[in-house]
C-alpha positions as CSV (number, residue, x, y, z in Angstrom):
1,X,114.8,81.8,-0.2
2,X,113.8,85.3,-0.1
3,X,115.6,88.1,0.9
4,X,113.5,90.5,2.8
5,X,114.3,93.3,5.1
6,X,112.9,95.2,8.0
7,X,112.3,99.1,8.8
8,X,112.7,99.1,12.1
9,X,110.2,101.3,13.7
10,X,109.9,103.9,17.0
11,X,109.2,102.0,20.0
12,X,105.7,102.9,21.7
13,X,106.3,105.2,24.5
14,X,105.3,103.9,28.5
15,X,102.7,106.8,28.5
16,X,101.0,105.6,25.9
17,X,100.9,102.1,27.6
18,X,99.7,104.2,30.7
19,X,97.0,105.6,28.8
20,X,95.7,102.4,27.7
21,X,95.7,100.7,30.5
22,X,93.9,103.9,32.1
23,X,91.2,103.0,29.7
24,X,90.7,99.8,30.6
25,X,90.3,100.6,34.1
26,X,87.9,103.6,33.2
27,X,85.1,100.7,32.2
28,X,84.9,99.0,35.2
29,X,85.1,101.9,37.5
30,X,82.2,103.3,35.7
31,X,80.1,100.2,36.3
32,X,81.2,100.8,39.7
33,X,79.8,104.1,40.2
34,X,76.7,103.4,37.9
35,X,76.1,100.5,39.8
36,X,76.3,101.8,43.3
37,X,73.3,104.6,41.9
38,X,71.0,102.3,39.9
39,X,71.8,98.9,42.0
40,X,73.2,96.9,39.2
41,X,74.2,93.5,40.0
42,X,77.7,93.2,41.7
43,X,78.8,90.5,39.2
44,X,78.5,92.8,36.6
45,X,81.7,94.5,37.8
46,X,83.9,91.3,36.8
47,X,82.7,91.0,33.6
48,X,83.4,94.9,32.9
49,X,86.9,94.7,34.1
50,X,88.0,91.4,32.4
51,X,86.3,93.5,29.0
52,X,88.1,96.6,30.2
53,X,91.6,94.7,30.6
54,X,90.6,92.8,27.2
55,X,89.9,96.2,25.2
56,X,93.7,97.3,26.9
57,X,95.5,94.4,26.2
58,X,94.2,94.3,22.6
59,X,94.8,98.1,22.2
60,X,98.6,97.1,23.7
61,X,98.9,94.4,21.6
62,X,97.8,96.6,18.3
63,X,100.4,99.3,19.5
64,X,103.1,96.5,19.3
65,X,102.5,94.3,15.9
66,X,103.3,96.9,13.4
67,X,106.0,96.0,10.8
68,X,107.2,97.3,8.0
69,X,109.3,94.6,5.4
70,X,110.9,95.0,2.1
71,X,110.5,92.1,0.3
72,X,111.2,91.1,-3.3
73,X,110.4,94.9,-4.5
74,X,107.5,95.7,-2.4
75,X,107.1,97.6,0.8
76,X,104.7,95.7,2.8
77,X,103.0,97.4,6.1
78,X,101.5,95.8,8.3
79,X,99.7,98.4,11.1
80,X,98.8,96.9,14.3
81,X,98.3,93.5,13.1
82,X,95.0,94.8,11.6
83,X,95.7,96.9,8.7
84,X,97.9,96.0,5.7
85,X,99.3,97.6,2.7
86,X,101.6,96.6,-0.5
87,X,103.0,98.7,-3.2
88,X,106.2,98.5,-5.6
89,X,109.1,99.8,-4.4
90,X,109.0,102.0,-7.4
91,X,105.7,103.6,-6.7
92,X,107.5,105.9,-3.7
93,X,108.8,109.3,-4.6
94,X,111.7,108.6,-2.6
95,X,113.2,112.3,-3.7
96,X,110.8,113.9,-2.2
97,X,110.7,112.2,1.3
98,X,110.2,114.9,4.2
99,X,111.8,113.7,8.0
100,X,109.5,115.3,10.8
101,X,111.4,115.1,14.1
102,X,109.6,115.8,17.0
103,X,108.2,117.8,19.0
104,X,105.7,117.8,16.0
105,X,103.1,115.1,16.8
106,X,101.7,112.7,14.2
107,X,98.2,113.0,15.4
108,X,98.8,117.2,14.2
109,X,99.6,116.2,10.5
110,X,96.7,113.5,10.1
111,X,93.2,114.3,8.3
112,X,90.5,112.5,9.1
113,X,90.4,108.7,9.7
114,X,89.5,106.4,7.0
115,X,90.0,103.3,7.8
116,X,92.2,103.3,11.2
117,X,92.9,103.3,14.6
118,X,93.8,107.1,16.5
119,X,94.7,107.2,20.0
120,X,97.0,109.3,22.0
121,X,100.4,108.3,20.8
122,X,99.6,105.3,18.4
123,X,98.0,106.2,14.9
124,X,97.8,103.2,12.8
125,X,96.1,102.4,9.3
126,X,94.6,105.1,6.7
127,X,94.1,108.8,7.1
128,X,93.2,112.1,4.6
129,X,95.7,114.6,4.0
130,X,95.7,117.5,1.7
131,X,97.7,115.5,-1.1
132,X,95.2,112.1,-0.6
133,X,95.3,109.1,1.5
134,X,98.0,108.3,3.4
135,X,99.0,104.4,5.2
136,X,99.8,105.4,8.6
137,X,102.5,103.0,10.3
138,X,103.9,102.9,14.2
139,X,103.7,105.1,17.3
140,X,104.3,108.9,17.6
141,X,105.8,111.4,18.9
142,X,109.1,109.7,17.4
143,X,110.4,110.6,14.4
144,X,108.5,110.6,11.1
145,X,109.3,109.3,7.7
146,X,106.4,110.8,5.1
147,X,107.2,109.4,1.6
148,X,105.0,110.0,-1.6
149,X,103.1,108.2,-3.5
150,X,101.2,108.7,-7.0
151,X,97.8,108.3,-5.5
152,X,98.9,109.6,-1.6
153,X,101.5,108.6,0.8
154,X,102.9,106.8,3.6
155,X,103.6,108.2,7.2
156,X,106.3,105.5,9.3
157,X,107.0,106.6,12.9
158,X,110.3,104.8,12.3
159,X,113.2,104.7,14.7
160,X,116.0,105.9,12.2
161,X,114.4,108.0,9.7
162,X,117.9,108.0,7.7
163,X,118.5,104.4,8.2
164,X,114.6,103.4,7.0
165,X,115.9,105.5,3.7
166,X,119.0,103.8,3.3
167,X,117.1,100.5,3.0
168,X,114.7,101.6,0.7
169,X,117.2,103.1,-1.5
170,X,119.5,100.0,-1.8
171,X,116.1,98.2,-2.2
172,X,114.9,99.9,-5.2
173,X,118.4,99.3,-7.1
């Protein structure tokens, strides 16, 4: 049986379920006006809300399914359900972990996406930063957890920064 444990990270915000669902609704009321210009068929108007309410409900879904586990000396992340990362416990530099509270958002600190998803109040897989590539995990603006790594870092929107640390600690002994 193994003995794994979990970082418990920052709940999404409601305005960031807002904006999604904002966007879903901004597909079919753009068929809506296109269509009423160009005459596009009026069935087309279902099949770009139920696309729009799939893109939201995906995008919802992704903002919810991020975990982060400690299990038999590795750190494994999961972001959105989509993208996943493993390393050693031993590969952090936890002595040089930085907390960022808010109101400093995570979106501010990020580099360019790599391989990742960036929308207003959830960033989730792998960014640039000035000191390499960094595994971005959970919603902002909540507060963040940046840890060190050899060839980068890790950035988790956790909900208790010192708890998440506490963990990792007692993990590594």
């Amino acid at each position: 049986m193994t003995d794994s444990t979990r970082i418990a990270l920052a709940p999404t915000a409601w305005l960031t379920y807002l904006w999604l669902v904002g966007l879903g609704l901004l597909l079919p009321l753009a068929y809506w006006l296109i269509a009423g210009l160009v005459g596009l068929p009026e069935f087309g108007l279902v099949i770009a809300a139920a696309v729009g309410m799939l893109a939201a409900s995906l995008s919802i879904w992704m903002a919810r399914a991020s975990r982060v586990v400690i299990d038999q000396g590795r750190l494994e992340l999961n972001a959105g359900g989509v993208f996943r990362h493993s390393l050693a416990l031993d590969a952090l530099q936890l002595d040089q972990v930085q907390i960022h509270y808010p109101p400093r958002q995570l979106g501010h600190m990020l580099g360019p996406r790599g391989r990742g998803l960036s929308l207003p109040g959830v960033h989730l897989g792998w960014f640039a930063m000035p000191y390499g590539r960094v595994f971005v995990v959970g919603p902002a603006p909540t507060p963040v957890l940046e840890i060190r790594t050899a060839g980068g870092g890790l950035l988790l929107a956790v909900d208790n920064p010192q708890d998440a640390l506490t963990r990792l600690h007692a993990a590594r002994r």
